[in-house]
mmCIF file of the C-alpha atoms, coordinates in Angstrom:
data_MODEL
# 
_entry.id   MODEL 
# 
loop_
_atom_site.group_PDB 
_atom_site.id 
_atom_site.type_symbol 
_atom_site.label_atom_id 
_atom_site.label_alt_id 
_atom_site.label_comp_id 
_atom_site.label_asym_id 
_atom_site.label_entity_id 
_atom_site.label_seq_id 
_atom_site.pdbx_PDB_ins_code 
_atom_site.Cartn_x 
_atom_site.Cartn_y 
_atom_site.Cartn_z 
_atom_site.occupancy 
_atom_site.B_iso_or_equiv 
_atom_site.pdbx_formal_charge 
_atom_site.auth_seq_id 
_atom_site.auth_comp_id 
_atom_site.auth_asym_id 
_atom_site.auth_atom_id 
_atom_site.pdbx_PDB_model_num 
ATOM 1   C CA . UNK A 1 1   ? 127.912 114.849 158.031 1.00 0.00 ? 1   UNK A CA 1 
ATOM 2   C CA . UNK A 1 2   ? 124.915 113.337 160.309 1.00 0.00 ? 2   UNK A CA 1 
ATOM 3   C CA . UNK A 1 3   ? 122.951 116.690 159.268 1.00 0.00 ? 3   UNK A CA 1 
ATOM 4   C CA . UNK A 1 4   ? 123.798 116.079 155.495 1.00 0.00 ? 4   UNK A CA 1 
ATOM 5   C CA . UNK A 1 5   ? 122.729 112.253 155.214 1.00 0.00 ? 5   UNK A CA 1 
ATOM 6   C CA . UNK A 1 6   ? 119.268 113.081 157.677 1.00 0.00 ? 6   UNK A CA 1 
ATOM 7   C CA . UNK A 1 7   ? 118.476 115.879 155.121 1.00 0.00 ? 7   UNK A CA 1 
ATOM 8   C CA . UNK A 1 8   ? 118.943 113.610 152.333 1.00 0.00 ? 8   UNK A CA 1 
ATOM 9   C CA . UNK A 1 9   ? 117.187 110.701 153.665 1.00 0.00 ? 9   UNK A CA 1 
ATOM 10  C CA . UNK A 1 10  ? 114.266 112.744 155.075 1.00 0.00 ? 10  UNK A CA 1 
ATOM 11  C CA . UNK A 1 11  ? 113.942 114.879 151.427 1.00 0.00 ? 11  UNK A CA 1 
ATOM 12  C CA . UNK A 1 12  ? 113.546 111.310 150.051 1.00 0.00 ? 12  UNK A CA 1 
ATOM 13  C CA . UNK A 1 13  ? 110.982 110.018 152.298 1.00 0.00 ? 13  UNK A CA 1 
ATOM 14  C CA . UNK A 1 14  ? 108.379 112.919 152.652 1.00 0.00 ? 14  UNK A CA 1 
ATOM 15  C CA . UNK A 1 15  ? 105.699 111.966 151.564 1.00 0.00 ? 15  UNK A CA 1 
ATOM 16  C CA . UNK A 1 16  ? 103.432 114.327 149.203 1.00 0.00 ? 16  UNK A CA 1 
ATOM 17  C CA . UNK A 1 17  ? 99.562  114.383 149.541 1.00 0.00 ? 17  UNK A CA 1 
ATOM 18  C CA . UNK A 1 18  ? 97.484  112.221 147.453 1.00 0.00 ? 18  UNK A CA 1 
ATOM 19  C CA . UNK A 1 19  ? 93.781  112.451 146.494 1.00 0.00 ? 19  UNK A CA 1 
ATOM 20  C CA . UNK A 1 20  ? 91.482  114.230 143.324 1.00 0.00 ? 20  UNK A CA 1 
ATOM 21  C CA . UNK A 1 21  ? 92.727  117.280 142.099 1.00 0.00 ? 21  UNK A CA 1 
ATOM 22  C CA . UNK A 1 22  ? 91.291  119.825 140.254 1.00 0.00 ? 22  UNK A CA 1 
ATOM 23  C CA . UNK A 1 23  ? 93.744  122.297 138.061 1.00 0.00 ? 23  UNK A CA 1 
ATOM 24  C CA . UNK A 1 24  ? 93.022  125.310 135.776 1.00 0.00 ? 24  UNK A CA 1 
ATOM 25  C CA . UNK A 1 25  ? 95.537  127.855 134.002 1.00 0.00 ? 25  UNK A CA 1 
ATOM 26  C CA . UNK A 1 26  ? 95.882  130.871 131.958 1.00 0.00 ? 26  UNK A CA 1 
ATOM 27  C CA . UNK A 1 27  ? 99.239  131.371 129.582 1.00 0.00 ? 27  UNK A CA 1 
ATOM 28  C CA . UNK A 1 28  ? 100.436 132.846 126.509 1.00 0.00 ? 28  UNK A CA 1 
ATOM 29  C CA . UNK A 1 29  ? 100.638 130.969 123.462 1.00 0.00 ? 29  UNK A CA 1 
ATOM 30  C CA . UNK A 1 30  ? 103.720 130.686 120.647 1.00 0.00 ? 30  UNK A CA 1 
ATOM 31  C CA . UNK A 1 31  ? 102.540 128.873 117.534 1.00 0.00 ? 31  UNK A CA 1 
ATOM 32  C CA . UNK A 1 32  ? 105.273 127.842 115.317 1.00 0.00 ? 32  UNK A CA 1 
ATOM 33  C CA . UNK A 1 33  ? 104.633 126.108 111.758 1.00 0.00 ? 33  UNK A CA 1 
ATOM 34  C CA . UNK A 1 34  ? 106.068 126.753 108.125 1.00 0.00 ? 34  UNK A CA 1 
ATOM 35  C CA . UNK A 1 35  ? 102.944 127.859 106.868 1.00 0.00 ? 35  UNK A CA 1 
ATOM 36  C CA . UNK A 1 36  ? 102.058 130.826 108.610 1.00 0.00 ? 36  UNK A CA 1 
ATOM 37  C CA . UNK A 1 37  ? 103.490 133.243 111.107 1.00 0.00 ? 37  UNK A CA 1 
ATOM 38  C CA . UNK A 1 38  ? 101.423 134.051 113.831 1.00 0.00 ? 38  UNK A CA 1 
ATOM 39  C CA . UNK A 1 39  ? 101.283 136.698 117.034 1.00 0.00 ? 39  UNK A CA 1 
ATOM 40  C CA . UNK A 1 40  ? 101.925 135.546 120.276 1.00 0.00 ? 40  UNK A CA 1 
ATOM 41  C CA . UNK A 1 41  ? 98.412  134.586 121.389 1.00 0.00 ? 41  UNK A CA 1 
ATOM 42  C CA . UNK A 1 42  ? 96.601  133.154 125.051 1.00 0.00 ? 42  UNK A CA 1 
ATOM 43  C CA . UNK A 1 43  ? 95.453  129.934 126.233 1.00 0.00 ? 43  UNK A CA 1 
ATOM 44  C CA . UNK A 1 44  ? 93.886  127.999 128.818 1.00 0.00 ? 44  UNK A CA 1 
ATOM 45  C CA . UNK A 1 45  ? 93.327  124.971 130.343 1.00 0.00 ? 45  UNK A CA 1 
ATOM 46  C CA . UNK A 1 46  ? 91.308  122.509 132.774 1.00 0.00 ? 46  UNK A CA 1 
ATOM 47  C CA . UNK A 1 47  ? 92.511  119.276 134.214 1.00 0.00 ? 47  UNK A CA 1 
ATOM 48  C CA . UNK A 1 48  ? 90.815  116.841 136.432 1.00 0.00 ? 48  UNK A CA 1 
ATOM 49  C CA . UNK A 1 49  ? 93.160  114.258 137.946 1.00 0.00 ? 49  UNK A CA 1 
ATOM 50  C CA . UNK A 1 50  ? 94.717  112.090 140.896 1.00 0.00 ? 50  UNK A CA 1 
ATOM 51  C CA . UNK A 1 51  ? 97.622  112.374 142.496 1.00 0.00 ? 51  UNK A CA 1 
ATOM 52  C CA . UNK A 1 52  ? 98.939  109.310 144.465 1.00 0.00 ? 52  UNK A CA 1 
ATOM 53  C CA . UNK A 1 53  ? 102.625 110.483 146.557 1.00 0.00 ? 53  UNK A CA 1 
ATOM 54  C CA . UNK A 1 54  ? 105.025 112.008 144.041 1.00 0.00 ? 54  UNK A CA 1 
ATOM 55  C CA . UNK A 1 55  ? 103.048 110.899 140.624 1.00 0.00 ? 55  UNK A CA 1 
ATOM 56  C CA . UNK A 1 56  ? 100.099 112.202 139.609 1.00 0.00 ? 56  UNK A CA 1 
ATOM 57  C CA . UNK A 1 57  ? 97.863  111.394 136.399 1.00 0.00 ? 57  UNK A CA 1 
ATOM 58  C CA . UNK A 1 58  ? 95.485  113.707 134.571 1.00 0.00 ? 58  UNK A CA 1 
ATOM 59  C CA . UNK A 1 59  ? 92.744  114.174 131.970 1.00 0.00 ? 59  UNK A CA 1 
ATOM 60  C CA . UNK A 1 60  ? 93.790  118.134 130.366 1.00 0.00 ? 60  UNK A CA 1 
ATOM 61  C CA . UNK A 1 61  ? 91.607  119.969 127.776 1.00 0.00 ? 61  UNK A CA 1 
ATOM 62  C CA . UNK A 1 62  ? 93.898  123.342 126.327 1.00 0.00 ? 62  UNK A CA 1 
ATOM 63  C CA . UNK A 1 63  ? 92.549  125.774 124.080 1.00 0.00 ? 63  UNK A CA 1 
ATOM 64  C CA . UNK A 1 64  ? 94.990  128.127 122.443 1.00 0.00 ? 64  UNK A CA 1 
ATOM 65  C CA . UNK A 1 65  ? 93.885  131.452 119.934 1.00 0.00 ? 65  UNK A CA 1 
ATOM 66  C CA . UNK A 1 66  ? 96.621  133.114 117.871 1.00 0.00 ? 66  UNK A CA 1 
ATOM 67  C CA . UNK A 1 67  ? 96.148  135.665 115.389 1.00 0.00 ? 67  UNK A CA 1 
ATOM 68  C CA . UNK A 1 68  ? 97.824  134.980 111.613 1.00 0.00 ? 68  UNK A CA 1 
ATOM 69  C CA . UNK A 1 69  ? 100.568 137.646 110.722 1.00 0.00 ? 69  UNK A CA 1 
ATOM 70  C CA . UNK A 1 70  ? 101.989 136.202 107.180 1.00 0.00 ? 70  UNK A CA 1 
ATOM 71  C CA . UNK A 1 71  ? 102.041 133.593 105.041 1.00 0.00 ? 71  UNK A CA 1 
ATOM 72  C CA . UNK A 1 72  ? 104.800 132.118 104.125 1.00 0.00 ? 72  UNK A CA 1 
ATOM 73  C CA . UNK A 1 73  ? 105.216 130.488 100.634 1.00 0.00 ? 73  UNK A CA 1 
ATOM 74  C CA . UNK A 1 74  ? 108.611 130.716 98.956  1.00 0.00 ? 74  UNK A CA 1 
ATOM 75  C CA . UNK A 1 75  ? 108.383 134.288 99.640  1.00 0.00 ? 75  UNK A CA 1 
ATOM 76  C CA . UNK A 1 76  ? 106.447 136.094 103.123 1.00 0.00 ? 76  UNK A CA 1 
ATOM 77  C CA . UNK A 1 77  ? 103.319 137.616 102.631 1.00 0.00 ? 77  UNK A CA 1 
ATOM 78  C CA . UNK A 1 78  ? 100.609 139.645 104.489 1.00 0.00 ? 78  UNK A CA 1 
ATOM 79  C CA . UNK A 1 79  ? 97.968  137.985 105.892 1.00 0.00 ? 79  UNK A CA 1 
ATOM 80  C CA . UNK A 1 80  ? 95.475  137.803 108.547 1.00 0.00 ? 80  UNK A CA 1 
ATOM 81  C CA . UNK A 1 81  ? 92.948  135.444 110.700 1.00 0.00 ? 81  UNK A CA 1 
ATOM 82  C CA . UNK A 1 82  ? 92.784  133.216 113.358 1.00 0.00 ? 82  UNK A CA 1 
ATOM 83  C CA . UNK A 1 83  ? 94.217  130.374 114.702 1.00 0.00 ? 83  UNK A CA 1 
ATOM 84  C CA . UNK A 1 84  ? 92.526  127.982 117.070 1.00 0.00 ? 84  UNK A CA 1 
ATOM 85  C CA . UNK A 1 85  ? 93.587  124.942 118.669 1.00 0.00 ? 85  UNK A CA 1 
ATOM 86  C CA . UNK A 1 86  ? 91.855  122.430 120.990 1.00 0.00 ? 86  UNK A CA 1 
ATOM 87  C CA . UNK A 1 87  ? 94.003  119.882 123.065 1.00 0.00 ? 87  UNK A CA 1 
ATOM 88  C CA . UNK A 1 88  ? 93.083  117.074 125.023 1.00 0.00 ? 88  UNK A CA 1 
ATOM 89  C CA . UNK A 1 89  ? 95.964  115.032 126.914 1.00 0.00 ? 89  UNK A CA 1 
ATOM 90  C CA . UNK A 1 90  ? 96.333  112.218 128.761 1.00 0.00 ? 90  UNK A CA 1 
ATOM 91  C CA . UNK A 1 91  ? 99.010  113.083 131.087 1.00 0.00 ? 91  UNK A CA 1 
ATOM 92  C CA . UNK A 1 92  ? 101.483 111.930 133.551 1.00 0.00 ? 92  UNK A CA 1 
ATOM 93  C CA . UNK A 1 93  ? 103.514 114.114 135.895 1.00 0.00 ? 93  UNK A CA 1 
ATOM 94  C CA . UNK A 1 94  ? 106.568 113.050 138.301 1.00 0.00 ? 94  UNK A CA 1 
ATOM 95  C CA . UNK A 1 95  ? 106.578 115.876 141.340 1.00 0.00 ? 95  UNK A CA 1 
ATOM 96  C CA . UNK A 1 96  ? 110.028 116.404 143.103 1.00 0.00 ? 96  UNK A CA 1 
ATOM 97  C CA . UNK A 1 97  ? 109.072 117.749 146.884 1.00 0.00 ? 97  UNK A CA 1 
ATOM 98  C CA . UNK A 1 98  ? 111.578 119.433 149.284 1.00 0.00 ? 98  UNK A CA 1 
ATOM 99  C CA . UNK A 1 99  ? 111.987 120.350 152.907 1.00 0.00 ? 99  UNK A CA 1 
ATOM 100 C CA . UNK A 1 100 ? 110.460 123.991 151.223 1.00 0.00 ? 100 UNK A CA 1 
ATOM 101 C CA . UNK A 1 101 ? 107.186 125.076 149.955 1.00 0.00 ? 101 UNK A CA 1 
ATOM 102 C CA . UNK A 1 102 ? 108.630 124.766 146.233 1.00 0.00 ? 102 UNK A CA 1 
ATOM 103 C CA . UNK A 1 103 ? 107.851 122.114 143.810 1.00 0.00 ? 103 UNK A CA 1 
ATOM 104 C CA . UNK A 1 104 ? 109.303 120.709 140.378 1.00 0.00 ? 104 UNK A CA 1 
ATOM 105 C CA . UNK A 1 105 ? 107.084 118.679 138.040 1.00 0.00 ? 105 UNK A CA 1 
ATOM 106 C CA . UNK A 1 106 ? 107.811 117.170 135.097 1.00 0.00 ? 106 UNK A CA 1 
ATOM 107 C CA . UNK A 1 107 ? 105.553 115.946 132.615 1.00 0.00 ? 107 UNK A CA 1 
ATOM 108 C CA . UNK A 1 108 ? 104.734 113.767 129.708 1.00 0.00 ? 108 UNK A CA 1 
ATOM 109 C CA . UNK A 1 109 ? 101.402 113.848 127.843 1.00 0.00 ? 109 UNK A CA 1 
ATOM 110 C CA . UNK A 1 110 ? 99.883  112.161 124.668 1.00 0.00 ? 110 UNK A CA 1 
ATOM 111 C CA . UNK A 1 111 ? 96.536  112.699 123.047 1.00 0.00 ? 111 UNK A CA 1 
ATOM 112 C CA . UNK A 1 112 ? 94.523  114.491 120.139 1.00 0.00 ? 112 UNK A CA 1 
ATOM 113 C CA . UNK A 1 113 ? 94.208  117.925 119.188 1.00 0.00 ? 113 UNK A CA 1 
ATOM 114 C CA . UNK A 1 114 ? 91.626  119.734 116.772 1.00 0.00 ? 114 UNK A CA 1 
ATOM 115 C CA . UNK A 1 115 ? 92.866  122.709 114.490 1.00 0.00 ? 115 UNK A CA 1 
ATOM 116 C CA . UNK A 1 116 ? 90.662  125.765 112.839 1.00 0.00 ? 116 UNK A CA 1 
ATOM 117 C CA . UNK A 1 117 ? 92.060  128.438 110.588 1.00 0.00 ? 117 UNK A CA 1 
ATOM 118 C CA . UNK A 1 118 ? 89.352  130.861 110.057 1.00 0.00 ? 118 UNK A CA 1 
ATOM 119 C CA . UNK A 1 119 ? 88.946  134.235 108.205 1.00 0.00 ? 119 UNK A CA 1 
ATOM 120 C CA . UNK A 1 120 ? 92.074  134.071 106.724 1.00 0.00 ? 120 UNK A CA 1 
ATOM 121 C CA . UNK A 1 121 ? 92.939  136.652 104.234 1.00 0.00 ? 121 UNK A CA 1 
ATOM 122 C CA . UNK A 1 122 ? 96.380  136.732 102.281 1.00 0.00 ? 122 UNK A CA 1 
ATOM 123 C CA . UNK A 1 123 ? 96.744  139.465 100.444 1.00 0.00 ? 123 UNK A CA 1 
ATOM 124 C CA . UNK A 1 124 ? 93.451  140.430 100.428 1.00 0.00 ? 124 UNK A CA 1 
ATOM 125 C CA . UNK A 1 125 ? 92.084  137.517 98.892  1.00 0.00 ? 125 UNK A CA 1 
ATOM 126 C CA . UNK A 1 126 ? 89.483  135.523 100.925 1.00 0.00 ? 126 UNK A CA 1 
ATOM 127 C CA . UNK A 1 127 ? 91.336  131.995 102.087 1.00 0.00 ? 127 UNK A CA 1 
ATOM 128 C CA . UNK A 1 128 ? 88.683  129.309 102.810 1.00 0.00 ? 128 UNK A CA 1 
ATOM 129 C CA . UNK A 1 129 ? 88.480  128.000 106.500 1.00 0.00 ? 129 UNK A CA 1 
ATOM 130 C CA . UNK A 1 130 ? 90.547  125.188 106.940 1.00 0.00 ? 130 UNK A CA 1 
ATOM 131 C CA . UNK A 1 131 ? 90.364  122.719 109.938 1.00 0.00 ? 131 UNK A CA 1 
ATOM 132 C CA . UNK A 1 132 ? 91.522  118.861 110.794 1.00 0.00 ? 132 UNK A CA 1 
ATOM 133 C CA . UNK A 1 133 ? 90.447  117.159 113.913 1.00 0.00 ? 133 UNK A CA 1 
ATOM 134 C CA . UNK A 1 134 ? 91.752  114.387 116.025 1.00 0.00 ? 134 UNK A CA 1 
ATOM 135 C CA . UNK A 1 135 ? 95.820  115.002 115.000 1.00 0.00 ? 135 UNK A CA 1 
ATOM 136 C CA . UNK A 1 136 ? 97.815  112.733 117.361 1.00 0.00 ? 136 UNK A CA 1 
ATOM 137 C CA . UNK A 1 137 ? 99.303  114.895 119.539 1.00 0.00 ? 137 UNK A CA 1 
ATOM 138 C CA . UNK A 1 138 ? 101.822 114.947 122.564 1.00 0.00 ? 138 UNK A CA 1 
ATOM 139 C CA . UNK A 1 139 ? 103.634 117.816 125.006 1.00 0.00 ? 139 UNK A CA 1 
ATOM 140 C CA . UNK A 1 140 ? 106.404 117.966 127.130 1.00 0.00 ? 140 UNK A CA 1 
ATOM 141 C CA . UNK A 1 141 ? 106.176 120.320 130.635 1.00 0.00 ? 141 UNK A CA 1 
ATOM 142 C CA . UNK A 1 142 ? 108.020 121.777 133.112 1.00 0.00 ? 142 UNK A CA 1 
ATOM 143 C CA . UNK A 1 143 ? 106.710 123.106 136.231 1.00 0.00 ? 143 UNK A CA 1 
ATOM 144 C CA . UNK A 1 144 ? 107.259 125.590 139.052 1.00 0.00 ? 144 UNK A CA 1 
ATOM 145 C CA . UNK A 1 145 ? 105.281 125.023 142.475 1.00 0.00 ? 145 UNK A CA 1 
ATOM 146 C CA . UNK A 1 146 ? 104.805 126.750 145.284 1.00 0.00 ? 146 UNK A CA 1 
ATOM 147 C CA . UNK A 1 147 ? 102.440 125.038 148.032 1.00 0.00 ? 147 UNK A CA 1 
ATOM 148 C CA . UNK A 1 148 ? 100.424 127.630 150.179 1.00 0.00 ? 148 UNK A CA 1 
ATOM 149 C CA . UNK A 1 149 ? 98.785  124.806 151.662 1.00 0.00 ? 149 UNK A CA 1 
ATOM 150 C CA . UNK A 1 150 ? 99.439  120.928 151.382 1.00 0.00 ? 150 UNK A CA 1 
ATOM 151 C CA . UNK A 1 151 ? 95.575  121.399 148.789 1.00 0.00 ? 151 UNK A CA 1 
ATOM 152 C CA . UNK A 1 152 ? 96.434  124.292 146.946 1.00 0.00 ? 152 UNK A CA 1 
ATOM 153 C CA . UNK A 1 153 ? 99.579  124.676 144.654 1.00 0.00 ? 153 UNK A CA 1 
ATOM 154 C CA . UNK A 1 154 ? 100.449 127.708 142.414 1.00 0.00 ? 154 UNK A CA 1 
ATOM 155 C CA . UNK A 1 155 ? 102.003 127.300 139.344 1.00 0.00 ? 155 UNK A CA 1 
ATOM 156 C CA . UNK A 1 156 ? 104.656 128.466 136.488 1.00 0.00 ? 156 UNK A CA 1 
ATOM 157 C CA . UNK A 1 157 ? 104.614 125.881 133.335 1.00 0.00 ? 157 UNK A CA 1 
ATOM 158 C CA . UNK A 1 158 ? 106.272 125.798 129.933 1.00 0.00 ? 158 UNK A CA 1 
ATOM 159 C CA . UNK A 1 159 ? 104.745 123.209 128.031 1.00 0.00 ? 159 UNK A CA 1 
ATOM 160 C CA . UNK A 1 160 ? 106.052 121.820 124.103 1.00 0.00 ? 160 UNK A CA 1 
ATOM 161 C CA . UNK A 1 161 ? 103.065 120.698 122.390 1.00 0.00 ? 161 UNK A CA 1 
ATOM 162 C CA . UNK A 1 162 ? 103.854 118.522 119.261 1.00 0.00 ? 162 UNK A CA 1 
ATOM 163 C CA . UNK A 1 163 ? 101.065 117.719 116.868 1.00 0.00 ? 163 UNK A CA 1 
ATOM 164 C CA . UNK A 1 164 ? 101.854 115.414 114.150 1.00 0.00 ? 164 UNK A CA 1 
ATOM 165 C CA . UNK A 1 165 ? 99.729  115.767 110.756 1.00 0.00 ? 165 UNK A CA 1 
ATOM 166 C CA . UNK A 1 166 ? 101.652 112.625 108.718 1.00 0.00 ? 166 UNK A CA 1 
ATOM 167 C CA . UNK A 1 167 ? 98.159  112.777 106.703 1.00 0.00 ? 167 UNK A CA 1 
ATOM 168 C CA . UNK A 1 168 ? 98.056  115.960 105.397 1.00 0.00 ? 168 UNK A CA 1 
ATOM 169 C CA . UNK A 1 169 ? 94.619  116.388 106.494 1.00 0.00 ? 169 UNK A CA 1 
ATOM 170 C CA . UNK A 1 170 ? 95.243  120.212 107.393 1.00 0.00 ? 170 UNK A CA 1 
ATOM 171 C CA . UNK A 1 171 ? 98.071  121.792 105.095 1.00 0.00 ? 171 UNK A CA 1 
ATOM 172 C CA . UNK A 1 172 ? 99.451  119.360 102.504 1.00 0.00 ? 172 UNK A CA 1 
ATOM 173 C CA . UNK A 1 173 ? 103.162 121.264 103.630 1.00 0.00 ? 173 UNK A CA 1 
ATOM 174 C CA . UNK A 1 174 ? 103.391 120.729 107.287 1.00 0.00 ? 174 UNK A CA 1 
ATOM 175 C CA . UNK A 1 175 ? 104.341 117.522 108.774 1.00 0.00 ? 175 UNK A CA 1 
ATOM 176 C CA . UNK A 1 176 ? 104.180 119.283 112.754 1.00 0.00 ? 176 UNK A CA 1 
ATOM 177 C CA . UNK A 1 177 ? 102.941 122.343 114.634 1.00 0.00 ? 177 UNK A CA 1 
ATOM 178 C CA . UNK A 1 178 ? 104.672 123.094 117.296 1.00 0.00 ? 178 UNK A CA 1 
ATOM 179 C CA . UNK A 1 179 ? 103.052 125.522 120.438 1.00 0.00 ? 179 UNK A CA 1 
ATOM 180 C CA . UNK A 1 180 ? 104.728 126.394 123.253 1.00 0.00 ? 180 UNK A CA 1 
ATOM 181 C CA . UNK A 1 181 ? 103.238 127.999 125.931 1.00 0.00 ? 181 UNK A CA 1 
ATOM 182 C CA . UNK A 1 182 ? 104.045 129.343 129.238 1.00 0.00 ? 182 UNK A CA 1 
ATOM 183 C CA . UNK A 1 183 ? 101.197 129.285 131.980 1.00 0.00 ? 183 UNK A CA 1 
ATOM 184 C CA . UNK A 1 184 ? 100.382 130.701 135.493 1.00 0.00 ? 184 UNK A CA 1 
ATOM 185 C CA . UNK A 1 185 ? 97.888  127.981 136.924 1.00 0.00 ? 185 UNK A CA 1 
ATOM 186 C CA . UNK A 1 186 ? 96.286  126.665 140.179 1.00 0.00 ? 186 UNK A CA 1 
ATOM 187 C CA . UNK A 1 187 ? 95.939  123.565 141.468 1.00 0.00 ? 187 UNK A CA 1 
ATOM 188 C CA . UNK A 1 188 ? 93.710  122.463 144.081 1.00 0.00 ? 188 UNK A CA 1 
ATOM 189 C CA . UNK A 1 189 ? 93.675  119.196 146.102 1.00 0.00 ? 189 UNK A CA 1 
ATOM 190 C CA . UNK A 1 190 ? 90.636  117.656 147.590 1.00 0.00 ? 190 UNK A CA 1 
# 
């Protein structure tokens, strides 16, 4: 019983490294609206931040590219072009540390996100390119560490990405996107 309580005690009070960070990624992509259907596509991403113990805040840009399968109206149709969008968060992560080298982050994020839709053809007719900038966005992660050294940190993340459009300023039928995405990233710890 002395073992267990130790353990628990000394789980609680490790203490994590603090200091500037620097984190990229690379992921897939999995747009999801009522307008159109699109392919699973890639992203990537680039955060500066600072961690202080177990908490660590961040300034994240994501860019994620999906190509347009259908559009979807009453009925499906064929269609084609690109989907781009640009994220920048202001995030917060809590980091759960162990007597291991695994991690657990979660995270909570709010900011803005720009939207393209270019080339888009639906049924061979010529759709002009659409786009809306500075949608209020926010995401939800979860995170996978492992530590290979107390500075550098490899990672597995899902991410939810909400972006609200209440304004119709980009399709006069959605009210949200939605992109989840699931990254392999790298953080390192100065």
């Amino acid at each position: 019983m002395r073992h267990i309580f130790a353990s628990v005690l000394a789980t609680s009070l490790w203490a994590a490294p603090s200091g500037l960070y620097v984190e990229g990624g690379l992921g897939a992509t999995f747009l999801s609206d009522t307008t159109y259907s699109n392919d699973t596509g890639y992203n990537g991403s680039l955060a500066l931040g600072y961690q202080l113990d177990k908490v660590r805040i961040e300034l994240e840009a994501i860019e994620s590219k999906s190509e347009i399968t259908s559009y979807i109206n009453t009925l499906s149709y064929s269609a084609s072009g690109d989907t781009t969008i640009q994220n920048k968060f202001l995030n917060l992560y809590y980091t759960a540390y162990n007597q291991t080298k695994l991690t657990s982050s979660f995270g909570i994020g709010i900011g803005v996100s720009d939207i393209e839709l270019k080339d888009v053809k639906v049924i061979d007719s010529q759709l002009d390119d659409n786009s809306a900038t500075d949608l209020l966005s926010y995401q939800l992660s979860y995170a996978i560490g492992y530590m290979a050294s107390p500075n550098l940190t490899y990672s597995l993340k899902y991410r939810y990405i909400g972006i609200e459009d209440e304004k119709d300023e980009f399709i006069d039928s959605i009210d949200e996107l939605n992109n989840q995405t699931l990254t392999i990233g790298v953080r390192y710890l100065f």
